[in-house]
N, C-alpha and C positions, 0 to 999 in steps of 0.2 A: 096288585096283580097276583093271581093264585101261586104263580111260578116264586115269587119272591115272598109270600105269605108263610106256602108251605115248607117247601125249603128250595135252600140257595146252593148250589153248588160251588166251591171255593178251589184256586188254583194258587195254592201254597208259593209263596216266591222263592225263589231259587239261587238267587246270588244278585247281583249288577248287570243291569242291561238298559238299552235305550228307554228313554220314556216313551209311554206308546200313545200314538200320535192322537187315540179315540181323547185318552186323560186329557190332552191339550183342547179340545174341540166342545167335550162336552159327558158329561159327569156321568159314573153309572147307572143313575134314574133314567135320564135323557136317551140315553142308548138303549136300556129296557123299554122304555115307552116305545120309542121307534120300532124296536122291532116287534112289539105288539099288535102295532097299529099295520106293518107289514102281513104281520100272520093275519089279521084277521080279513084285509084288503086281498087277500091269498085266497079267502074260500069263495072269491067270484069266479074263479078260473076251475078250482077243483077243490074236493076234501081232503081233511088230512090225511096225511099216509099213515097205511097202518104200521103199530108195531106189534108183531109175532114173535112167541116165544118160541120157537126152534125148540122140539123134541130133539131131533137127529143131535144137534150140534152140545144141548144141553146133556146130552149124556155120555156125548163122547169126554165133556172135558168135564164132569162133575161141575156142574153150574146152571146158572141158569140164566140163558141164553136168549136174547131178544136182536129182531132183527129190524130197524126201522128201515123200511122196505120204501127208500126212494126210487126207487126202480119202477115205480107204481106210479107216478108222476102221468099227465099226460105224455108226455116229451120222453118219460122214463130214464129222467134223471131229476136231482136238484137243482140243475141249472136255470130252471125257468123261475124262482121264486125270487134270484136276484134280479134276473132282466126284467123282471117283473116291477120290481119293487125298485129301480131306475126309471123305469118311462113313467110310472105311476107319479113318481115326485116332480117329474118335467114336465109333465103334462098338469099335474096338482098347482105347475108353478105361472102357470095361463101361456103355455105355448103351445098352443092349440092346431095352429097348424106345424108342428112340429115333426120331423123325419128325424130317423137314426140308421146308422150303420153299427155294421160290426165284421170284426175279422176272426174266421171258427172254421172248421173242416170237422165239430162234429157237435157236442152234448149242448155249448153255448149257441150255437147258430139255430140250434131245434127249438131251446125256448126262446129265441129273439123273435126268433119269426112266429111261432103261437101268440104273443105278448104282442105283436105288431098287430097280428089280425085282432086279435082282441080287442087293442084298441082304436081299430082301424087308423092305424096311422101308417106310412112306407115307410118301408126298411129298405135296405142292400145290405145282401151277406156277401162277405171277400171269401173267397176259399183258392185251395191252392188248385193248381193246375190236374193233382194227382189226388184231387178226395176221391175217394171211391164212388159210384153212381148213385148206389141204395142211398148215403146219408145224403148227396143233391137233392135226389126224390123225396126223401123222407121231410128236410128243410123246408122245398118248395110244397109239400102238402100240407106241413102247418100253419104256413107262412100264406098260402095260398096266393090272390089277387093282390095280397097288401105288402108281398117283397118280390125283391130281384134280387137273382142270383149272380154273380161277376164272379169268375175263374180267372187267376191271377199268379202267374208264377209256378213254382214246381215246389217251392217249400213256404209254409206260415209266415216267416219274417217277408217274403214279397210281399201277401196280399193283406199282411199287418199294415205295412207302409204304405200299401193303396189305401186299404179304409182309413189310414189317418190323412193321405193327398186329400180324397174324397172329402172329408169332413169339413177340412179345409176353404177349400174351393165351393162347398153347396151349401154350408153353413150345417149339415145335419148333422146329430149331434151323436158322438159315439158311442159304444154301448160297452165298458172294459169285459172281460170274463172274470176280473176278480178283485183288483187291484182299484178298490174305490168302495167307500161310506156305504153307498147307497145299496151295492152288490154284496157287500158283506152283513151288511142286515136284513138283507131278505133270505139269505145263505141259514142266518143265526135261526130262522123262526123254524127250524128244524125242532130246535130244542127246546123251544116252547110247548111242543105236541107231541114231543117225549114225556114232560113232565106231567099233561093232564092224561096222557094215554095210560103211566104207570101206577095213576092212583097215589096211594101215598106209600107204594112200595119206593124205596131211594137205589140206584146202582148204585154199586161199589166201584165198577171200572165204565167208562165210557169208551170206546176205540173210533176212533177218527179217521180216515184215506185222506192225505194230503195232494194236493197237487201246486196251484197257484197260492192256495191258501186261505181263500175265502171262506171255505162252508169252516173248515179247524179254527180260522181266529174268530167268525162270528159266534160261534159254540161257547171257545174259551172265553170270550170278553164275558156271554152274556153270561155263565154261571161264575164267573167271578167277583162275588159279591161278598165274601168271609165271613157271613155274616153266621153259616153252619160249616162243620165238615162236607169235605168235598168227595164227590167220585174220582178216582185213579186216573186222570185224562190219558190216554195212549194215543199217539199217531203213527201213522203206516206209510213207506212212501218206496215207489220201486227199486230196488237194487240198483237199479241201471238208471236211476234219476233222480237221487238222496240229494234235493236243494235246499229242501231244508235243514237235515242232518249236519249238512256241510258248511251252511251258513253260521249253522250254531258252531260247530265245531272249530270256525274260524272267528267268530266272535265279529263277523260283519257279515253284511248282505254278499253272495257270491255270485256267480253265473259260471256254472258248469259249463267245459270247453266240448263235451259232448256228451249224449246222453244214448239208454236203450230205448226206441219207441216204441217199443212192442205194446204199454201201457198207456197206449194214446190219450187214455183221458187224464191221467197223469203226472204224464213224464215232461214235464215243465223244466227248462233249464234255469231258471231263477226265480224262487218262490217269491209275489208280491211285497213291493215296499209297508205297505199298512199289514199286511199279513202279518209279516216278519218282526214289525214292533210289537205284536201281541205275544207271537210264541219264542222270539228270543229269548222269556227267562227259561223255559224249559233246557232240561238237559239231553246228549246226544242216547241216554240209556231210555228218555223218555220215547223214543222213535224208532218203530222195526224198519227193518227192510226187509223186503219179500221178494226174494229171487226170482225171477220171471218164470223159472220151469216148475217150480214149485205153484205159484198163483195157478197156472194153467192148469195143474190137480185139481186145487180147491173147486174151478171153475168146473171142469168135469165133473166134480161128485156130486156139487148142487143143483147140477142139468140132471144127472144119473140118478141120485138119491133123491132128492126135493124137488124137481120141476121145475126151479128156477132159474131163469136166466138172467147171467150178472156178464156182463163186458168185463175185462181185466180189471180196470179202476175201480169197479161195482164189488170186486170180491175182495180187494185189499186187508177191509176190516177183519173177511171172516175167516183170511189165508192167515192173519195175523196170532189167531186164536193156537196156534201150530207154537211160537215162541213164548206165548203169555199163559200157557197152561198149566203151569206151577203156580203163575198170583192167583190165575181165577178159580180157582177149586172151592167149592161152596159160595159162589159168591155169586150178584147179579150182573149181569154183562148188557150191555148197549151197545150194540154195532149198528151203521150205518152202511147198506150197501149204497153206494150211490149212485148206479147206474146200471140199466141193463139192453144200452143199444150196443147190441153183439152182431155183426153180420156171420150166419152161419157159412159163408165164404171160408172164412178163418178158422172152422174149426179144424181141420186137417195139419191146418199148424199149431193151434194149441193142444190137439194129440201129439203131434209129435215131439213138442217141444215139452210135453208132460214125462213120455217116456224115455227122452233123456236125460231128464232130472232123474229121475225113478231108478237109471243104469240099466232100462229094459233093453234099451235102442243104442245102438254103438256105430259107427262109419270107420271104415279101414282104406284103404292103399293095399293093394298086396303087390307085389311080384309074382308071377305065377309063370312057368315054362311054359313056352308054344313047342309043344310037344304032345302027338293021340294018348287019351288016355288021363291028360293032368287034368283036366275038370272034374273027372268021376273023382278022380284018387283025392282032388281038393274036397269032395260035398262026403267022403267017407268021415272025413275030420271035425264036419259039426255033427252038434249033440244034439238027444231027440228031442230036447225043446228050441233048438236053433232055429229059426225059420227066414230063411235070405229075405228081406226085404225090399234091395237095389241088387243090380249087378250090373255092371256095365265097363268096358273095357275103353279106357285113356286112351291109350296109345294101338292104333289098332294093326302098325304098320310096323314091328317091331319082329327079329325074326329070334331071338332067344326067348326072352322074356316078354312077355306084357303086363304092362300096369292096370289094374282093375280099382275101379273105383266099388265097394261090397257096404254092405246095410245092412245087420242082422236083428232081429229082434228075438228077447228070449222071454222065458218066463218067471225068470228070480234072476237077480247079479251077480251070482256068484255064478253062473253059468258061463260068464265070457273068463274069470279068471281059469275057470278049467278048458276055456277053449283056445284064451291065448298059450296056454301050456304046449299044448296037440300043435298050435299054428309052430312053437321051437322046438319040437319034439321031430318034426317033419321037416324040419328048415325052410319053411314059409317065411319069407320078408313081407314086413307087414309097418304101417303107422297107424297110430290111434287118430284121427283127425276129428272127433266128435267135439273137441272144447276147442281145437282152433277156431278162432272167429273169421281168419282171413282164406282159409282153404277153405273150412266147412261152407260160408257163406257162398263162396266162389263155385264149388259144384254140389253142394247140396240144395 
């Protein structure tokens, strides 16, 4: 195979950790084979995705910058190569008249259902009570004639638990999102078509988005063959949903007692069992976190700057680029975005949740006198780049004082240090309430 011919990518061991459960099952020929025979079962559905060298991103960080652009996918994500490469082997195994379900509210249920019509076989997607409408429609259009859609519950673990009753009871057979052989080999043949796409030029760093785990362990398994120096593997995984980070960190598999979801495709509370044996040897410096307000930039510049459109999870690898840019300086970069179903619904919050990070956007409480007059004397005190964003008054029944709930937006951060000055300089009572999560949530 060209990939293992030309060269091998190798993931240096790191210390003690479980055996991983592929070494127990079957050898790293056997695993290359397979997922050979995935990638190439792969171009009945579509071509490979491209990989683009990114001008914009290559000169920002002195490197040189490639974007394997799963986002390009039909489905427009990677999710479709593993459902793929599941029905293909159950179907390859003579269950002909064979059904599947599966449990997804977004990137997994878009290629279950492409991969059902394709094989004209029925599916059932579980979703929750509260998917948004676009990703049902979008589901039900790939999925067409050959699935049903069943709305289940208000959050994932409900209509998890139905597609697994279902399974049960109809004998059809479930489709995991990541946590199984057959999905994480179809996941791997990513990196198959990294390696014929870059010629015989070698990266030096590869950067990975984690979530469940599937696309990172099939990646890691396949170039881990020792057989050459390796590229610098990196993984990225939310701020607000580090299951990997953490697992490592605890030296077992964990399950986060909550998580942020703003990174839906993601933000996974407990990274898969088979995942986890592969990246366990890694260590916790091997893996960013990308703060949620911060992704949301990234996500803006490459709508702004480059016309592409990445979902949070889609930008991970390239929000990454922000902490890794002292190793990659001259060097070849592979990143993976791996999704771009964005509802433009959300952009208003990934603005705003951009410009918080940034310190553009600020939310206060004030105290302000019910007395003629105090409103003017309040808007003499911002500055001429202040521009009220909210205003809205709490308490509206109050005969000294009233409480204002205020939004300002500026145009540098240092602008609010000079206006919370003017706010004690005036004796304005005032709370910063931008990082509370339980106020801010509550009336923002």
């Amino acid at each position: 195979m060209l990939f293992f011919r030309r060269f091998c990518w190798h993931v240096p061991w790191r210390g003690p950790s479980p055996a991983p459960r592929f070494q127990k099952i079957m050898s790293q020929s056997e695993f290359s084979l397979r997922v050979s025979n995935a990638e190439k079962a792969l171009r009945e559905l579509f071509p490979e995705t491209p990989l683009q060298l990114n001008e914009h991103l290559s000169n920002r960080y002195g490197a040189r910058v490639f974007l394997k652009r799963e986002d390009l996918t039909p489905v427009r994500s990677y999710k479709i190569r593993g459902a793929f490469n599941f029905m293909r082997k159950r179907l390859a195994d003579g269950a002909g008249e064979a059904s599947f379900c599966c449990a997804s509210a977004g990137n997994h249920a878009q290629g279950f259902a492409f991969a059902c019509r394709h094989f004209g076989v029925k599916g059932r997607v579980f979703m929750p009570v509260t998917t948004p409408q676009q990703k049902i429609d979008k589901t039900r259009v790939f999925g067409g004639s050959a699935i049903e859609i069943e709305l289940v519950g208000d959050f994932f673990d409900d209509c998890y638990a139905a597609a697994k009753a279902y399974a049960q009871t109809s004998g059809a057979e479930m489709v995991p999102p990541f946590d199984h052989e057959d999905i994480i080999e179809g996941q791997a043949s990513v990196a198959l078509e990294i390696d014929r796409q870059l010629g015989y030029e070698r990266p030096d760093v590869l950067v990975l988005p984690v979530g469940g785990g599937g696309l990172a362990s099939g990646v890691t398994r396949l170039v881990s063959d020792g057989s050459h120096p390796a590229p610098a593997l990196r993984f990225v995984e939310p701020l607000g949903a580090p299951s990997l980070r953490t697992s490592i960190e605890r030296g077992e598999l964990t399950r986060l007692k909550t998580i942020e979801g703003f990174v839906d495709g993601a933000a996974v509370a407990e990274i898969g069992r088979l995942p986890f044996e592969t990246l366990s040897r890694f260590k916790p410096d091997d893996i960013t976190l990308v703060p949620e307000g911060r992704l949301c930039q990234t996500m803006l510049e490459m709508l702004n700057v480059e016309g592409i459109v990445l979902e949070p999870a889609g930008a991970l690898a390239v929000d990454a680029l922000r902490d890794l840019a002292p190793q990659i300086r001259g060097k070849t970069v592979v990143l993976v975005t791996s999704g771009g179903n964005f509802d433009f619904e959300r952009l208003p919050d990934v603005k705003e949740r951009a410009l918080r990070f940034e310190g553009l956007k600020k939310y206060f409480i004030l105290r302000l006198a019910q007395r003629p007059g105090a409103l003017r004397d309040f808007l003499g005190v911002l500055g001429p780049d202040d521009d009220i964003a909210r205003f809205e008054y709490l308490k509206k029944s109050a005969k000294d004082f009233g409480s204002i709930l205020l939004g300002i937006e500026t145009k540098a951060p240092e602008n609010f240090e000079a206006l919370l000055k003017r706010f004690d300089a005036q004796g304005i009572l005032y709370q910063d309430i931008t990082n509370d999560p339980i106020v801010a949530d509550l009336l923002i």
